[in-house]
C-alpha positions in Angstrom: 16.6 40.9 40.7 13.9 38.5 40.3 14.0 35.6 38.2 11.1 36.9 36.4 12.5 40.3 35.9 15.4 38.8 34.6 13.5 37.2 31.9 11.8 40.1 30.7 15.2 41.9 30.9 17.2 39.2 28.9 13.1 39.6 26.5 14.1 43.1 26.2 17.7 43.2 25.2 17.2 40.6 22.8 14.6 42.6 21.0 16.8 45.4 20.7 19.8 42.7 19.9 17.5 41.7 16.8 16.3 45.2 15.4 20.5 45.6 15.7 20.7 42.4 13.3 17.8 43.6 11.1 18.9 47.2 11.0 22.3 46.0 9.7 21.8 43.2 7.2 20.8 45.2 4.0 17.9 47.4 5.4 17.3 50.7 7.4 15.9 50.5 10.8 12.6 52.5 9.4 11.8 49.5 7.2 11.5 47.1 9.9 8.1 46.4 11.3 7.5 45.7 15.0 6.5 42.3 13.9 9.9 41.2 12.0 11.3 41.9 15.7 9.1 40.3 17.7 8.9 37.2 15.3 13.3 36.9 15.2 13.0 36.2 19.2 10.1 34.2 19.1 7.4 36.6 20.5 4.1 37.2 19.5 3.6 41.2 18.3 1.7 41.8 21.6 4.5 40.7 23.7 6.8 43.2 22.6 4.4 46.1 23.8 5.3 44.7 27.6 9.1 46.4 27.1 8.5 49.3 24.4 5.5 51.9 23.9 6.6 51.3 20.0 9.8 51.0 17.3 10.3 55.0 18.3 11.5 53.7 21.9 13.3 50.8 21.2 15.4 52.6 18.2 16.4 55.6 21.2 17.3 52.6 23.8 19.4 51.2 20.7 21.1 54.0 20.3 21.9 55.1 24.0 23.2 51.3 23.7 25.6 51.7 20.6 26.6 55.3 21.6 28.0 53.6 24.9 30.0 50.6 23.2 31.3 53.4 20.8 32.1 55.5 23.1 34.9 53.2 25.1 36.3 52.7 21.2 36.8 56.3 20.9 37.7 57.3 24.3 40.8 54.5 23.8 41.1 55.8 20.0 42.1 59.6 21.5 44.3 59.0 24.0 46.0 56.5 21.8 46.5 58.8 19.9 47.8 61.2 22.2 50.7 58.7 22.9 54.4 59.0 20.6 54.5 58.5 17.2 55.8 55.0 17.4 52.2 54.1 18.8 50.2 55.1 16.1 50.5 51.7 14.6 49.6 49.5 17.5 46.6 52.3 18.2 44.8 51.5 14.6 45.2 47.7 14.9 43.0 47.9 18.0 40.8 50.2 16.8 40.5 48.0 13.6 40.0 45.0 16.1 37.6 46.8 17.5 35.3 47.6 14.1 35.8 43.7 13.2 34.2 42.4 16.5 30.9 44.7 16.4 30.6 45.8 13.0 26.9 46.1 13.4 27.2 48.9 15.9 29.5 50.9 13.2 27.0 50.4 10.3 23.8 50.9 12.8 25.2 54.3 13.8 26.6 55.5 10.7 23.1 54.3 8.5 21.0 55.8 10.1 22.7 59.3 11.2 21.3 60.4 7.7 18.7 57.4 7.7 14.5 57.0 7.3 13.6 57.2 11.4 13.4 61.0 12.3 13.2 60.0 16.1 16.6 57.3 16.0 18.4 60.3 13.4 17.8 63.0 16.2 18.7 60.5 18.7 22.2 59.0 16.9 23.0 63.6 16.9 22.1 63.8 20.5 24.7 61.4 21.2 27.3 62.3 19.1 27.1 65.6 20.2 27.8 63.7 23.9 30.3 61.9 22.4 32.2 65.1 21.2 32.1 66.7 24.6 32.7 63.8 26.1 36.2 63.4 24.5 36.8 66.7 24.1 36.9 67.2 28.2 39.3 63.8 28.0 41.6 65.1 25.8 41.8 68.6 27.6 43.5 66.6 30.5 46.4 65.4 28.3 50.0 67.0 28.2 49.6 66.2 24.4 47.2 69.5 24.1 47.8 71.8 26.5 49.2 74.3 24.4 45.2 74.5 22.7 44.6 77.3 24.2 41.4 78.1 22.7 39.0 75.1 23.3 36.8 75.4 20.6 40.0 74.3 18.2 39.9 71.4 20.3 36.1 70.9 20.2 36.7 70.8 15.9 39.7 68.5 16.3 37.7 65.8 18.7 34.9 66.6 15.8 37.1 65.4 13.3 38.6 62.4 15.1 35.0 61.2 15.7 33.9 61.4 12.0 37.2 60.3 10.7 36.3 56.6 12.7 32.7 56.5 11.2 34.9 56.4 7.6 37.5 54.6 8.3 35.4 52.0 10.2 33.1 51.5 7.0 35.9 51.7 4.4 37.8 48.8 6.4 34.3 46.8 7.1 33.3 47.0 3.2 36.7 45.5 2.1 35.7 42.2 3.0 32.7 42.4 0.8 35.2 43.4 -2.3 37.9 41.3 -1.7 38.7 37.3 0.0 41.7 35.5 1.1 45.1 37.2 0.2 43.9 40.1 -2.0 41.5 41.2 1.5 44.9 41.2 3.6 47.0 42.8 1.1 44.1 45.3 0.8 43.9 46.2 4.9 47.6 46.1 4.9 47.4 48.9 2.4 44.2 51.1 3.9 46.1 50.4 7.6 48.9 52.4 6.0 46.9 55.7 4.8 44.6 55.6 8.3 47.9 55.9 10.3 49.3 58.4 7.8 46.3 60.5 8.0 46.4 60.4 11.8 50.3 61.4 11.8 49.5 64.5 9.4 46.9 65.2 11.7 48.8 64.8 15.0 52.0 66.4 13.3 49.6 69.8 12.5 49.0 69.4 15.9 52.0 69.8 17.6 52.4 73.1 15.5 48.5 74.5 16.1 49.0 77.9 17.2 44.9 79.3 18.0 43.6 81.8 15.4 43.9 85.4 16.8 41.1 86.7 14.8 
């Protein structure tokens, strides 16, 4: 690669890094005008038509981008999962970790799955639609489920899993705006508990999941 196409690569990702920030400080991404984004990287509006046709465009490309982060988070979530009991634990602290390092990926996806944009809402479906298959196929491959017999009850299971994160990633990031210092540890130290007791209910029906006959 060129130095010059480098620099309208590095242009490019940082308009779609600032739409992220924009998107995710208080405001949905069909609010924001091609001009706020240019304008927080220091482009002029006509410079931004050199990587994307319009907003449309760069909110897909945003979304392929946040679909692929999340999907490595939820892909390590499952199988985690998968692993004995006594793992549960150390499987929610990472995927806690996780939320905490790129919260703006959790509340870009999860705003705007129901948000303004009709073009980024279709897109964010598309790819969690991907994202179920994705890790549906994964989990099919572990000794934990074999005894699924129909895959469809694993298709509503992976479902579930998926839209469980999207909650309990918001419900941890919104703690720190309700609570500082101790009261915010004493307060994930409580909501760490009931995540990892939902996921043993869930993993202990599991175990017992016999496939509807009807």
């Amino acid at each position: 690669m060129s130095i010059r196409d480098e620099r309208k690569q590095q242009s490019r990702q940082a308009l779609l890094d600032a739409a992220l920030t924009l998107s995710t400080s208080g405001r949905s991404f069909s609010s924001i005008s091609l001009r706020e984004v240019a304008r927080e990287v220091g482009l002029v509006p006509t410079a931004f038509y050199r990587h994307f046709q319009d907003m449309e465009e760069l909110g897909k490309e945003l979304v392929d981008q946040v679909a692929l982060y999340l999907k490595n988070v939820l892909h390590q979530l499952g199988q985690g999962l998968a692993l004995p009991e006594a793992k549960t634990q150390t499987t929610m602290d990472s995927f806690f970790e996780a939320v905490e390092q790129n919260p703006q990926q959790w509340i870009f996806m999860i705003a705007e799955r129901w948000g303004g944009s009709k073009a980024v809402r279709l897109a964010i479906n598309r790819e969690i639609n991907y994202l179920t298959e994705d890790l549906t196929s994964e989990l099919k491959k572990l000794e934990f489920f074999e005894h699924f017999q129909n895959s469809q009850d694993l298709h509503v299971l992976t479902s579930l899993l998926i839209n469980s994160s999207f909650t309990w990633a918001m419900s941890w990031l919104s703690l720190s705006r309700q609570y500082s210092d101790l009261e915010l540890e004493s307060q994930k130290m409580i909501f760490k508990k009931q995540s990892v007791t939902q996921i043993r209910l869930i993993f202990r029906g599991i175990l017992n999941w016999e496939s509807s006959r009807i």
